[in-house]
N, C-alpha and C positions, 0 to 999 in steps of 0.2 A: 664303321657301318654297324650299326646296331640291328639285331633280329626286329622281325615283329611277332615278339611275345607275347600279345593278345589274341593271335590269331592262331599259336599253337597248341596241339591237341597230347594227348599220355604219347604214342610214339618219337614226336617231334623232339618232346623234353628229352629223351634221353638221348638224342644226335646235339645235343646244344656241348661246344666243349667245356671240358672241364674249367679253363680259365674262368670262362664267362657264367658259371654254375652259382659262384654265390651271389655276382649281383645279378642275374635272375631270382634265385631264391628271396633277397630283400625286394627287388621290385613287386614278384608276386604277392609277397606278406605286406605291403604299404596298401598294394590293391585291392586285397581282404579287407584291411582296416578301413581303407575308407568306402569302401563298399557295403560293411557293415554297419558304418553311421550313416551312410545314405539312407538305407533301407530302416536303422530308428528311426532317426529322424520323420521320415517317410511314414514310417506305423504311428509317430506320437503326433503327428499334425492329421490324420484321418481320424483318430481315435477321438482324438479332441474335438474337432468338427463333429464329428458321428455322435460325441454324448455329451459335452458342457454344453448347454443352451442358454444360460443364466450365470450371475457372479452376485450370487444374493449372501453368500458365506465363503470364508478363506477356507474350506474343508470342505469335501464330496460330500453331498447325500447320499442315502443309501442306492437309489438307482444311476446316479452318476457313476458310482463308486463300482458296482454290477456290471455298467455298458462298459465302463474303463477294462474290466476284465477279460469280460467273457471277445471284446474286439481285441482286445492285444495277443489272446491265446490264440485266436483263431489267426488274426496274420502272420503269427509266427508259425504256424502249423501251414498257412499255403509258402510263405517263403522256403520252409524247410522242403517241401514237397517239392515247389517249383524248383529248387538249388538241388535236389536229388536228381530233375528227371534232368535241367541242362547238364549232371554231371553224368550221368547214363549218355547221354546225346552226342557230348563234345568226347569224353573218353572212349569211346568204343573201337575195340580194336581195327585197324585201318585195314580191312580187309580187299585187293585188290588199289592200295594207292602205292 
Protein backbone atom coordinates (compact mmCIF):
# COMPACT_ATOMS: atom_id res chain seq x y z
CA UNK A 1 0.00 0.00 0.00
CA UNK A 2 1.53 3.03 -1.01
CA UNK A 3 0.91 6.62 0.67
CA UNK A 4 -0.86 9.37 -1.25
CA UNK A 5 2.02 11.60 -1.58
CA UNK A 6 0.43 14.23 -3.52
CA UNK A 7 -1.82 14.97 -0.98
CA UNK A 8 0.91 15.44 1.65
CA UNK A 9 1.72 18.70 3.37
CA UNK A 10 5.69 19.74 5.49
CA UNK A 11 4.24 17.75 8.78
CA UNK A 12 2.97 14.53 6.99
CA UNK A 13 6.67 14.28 5.33
CA UNK A 14 8.22 13.85 8.28
CA UNK A 15 5.62 10.84 9.79
CA UNK A 16 6.59 9.05 6.31
CA UNK A 17 9.01 5.96 7.58
CA UNK A 18 12.36 6.13 7.10
CA UNK A 19 12.27 3.03 4.68
CA UNK A 20 9.92 4.52 2.52
CA UNK A 21 11.96 8.19 2.54
CA UNK A 22 14.04 7.84 -0.40
CA UNK A 23 11.67 6.61 -2.87
CA UNK A 24 9.46 9.45 -1.80
CA UNK A 25 12.40 11.73 -2.21
CA UNK A 26 12.81 10.38 -6.09
CA UNK A 27 9.17 10.37 -6.80
CA UNK A 28 8.89 14.00 -5.45
CA UNK A 29 12.25 15.12 -7.74
CA UNK A 30 10.59 13.15 -11.10
CA UNK A 31 7.40 15.35 -10.16
CA UNK A 32 9.57 18.67 -10.04
CA UNK A 33 10.93 17.55 -13.29
CA UNK A 34 8.13 17.02 -15.09
CA UNK A 35 6.26 19.67 -13.68
CA UNK A 36 8.89 21.85 -14.77
CA UNK A 37 8.64 21.00 -18.46
CA UNK A 38 5.12 21.20 -18.34
CA UNK A 39 5.06 24.65 -17.18
CA UNK A 40 8.23 25.48 -20.34
CA UNK A 41 6.55 24.03 -22.44
CA UNK A 42 3.51 25.82 -21.29
CA UNK A 43 5.35 29.49 -21.43
CA UNK A 44 7.11 28.50 -25.08
CA UNK A 45 3.63 27.61 -26.80
CA UNK A 46 1.83 31.17 -25.14
CA UNK A 47 4.82 33.11 -25.85
CA UNK A 48 4.89 31.99 -29.43
CA UNK A 49 1.13 32.34 -30.03
CA UNK A 50 1.48 35.92 -28.09
CA UNK A 51 4.38 37.21 -30.64
CA UNK A 52 5.39 35.03 -34.09
CA UNK A 53 2.65 36.28 -36.25
CA UNK A 54 4.45 35.80 -39.50
CA UNK A 55 7.61 33.36 -40.86
CA UNK A 56 8.81 35.99 -43.41
CA UNK A 57 12.57 35.16 -42.01
CA UNK A 58 14.44 31.98 -40.08
CA UNK A 59 15.53 34.90 -37.43
CA UNK A 60 13.31 37.20 -35.00
CA UNK A 61 12.80 40.85 -35.87
CA UNK A 62 13.43 43.23 -33.68
CA UNK A 63 9.89 43.17 -32.09
CA UNK A 64 9.34 39.44 -32.19
CA UNK A 65 12.49 39.31 -30.49
CA UNK A 66 11.08 42.12 -27.58
CA UNK A 67 7.57 40.17 -27.16
CA UNK A 68 9.76 36.90 -26.87
CA UNK A 69 11.30 38.55 -23.82
CA UNK A 70 9.59 40.77 -22.04
CA UNK A 71 6.48 37.42 -22.09
CA UNK A 72 8.93 34.89 -21.07
CA UNK A 73 10.04 37.22 -18.02
CA UNK A 74 6.87 37.98 -17.06
CA UNK A 75 5.57 34.18 -16.78
CA UNK A 76 8.43 33.20 -15.06
CA UNK A 77 7.85 35.98 -12.59
CA UNK A 78 3.93 34.95 -12.03
CA UNK A 79 4.89 31.00 -11.96
CA UNK A 80 7.53 31.97 -9.36
CA UNK A 81 4.97 33.90 -7.34
CA UNK A 82 2.24 31.52 -7.91
CA UNK A 83 4.90 28.27 -6.79
CA UNK A 84 5.72 30.76 -3.70
CA UNK A 85 2.09 31.43 -2.52
CA UNK A 86 1.01 27.36 -3.10
CA UNK A 87 4.20 26.86 -1.07
CA UNK A 88 3.10 29.38 1.80
CA UNK A 89 -0.58 27.48 1.49
CA UNK A 90 0.28 23.70 1.42
CA UNK A 91 3.23 24.17 3.96
CA UNK A 92 1.77 25.98 6.75
CA UNK A 93 2.14 24.64 9.97
CA UNK A 94 -0.91 22.33 10.79
CA UNK A 95 -2.29 24.14 13.48
CA UNK A 96 -5.19 22.30 15.27
CA UNK A 97 -5.05 18.90 12.64
Amino acid sequence: HRPAWGTMNASSIENVPEHQKPELETSMALMKLSEGHRMHNAAVEHCFAECIKTFRSKKLDEHEASCISSCASKYIKLTKRAGFRYAEYNFQPSAGK
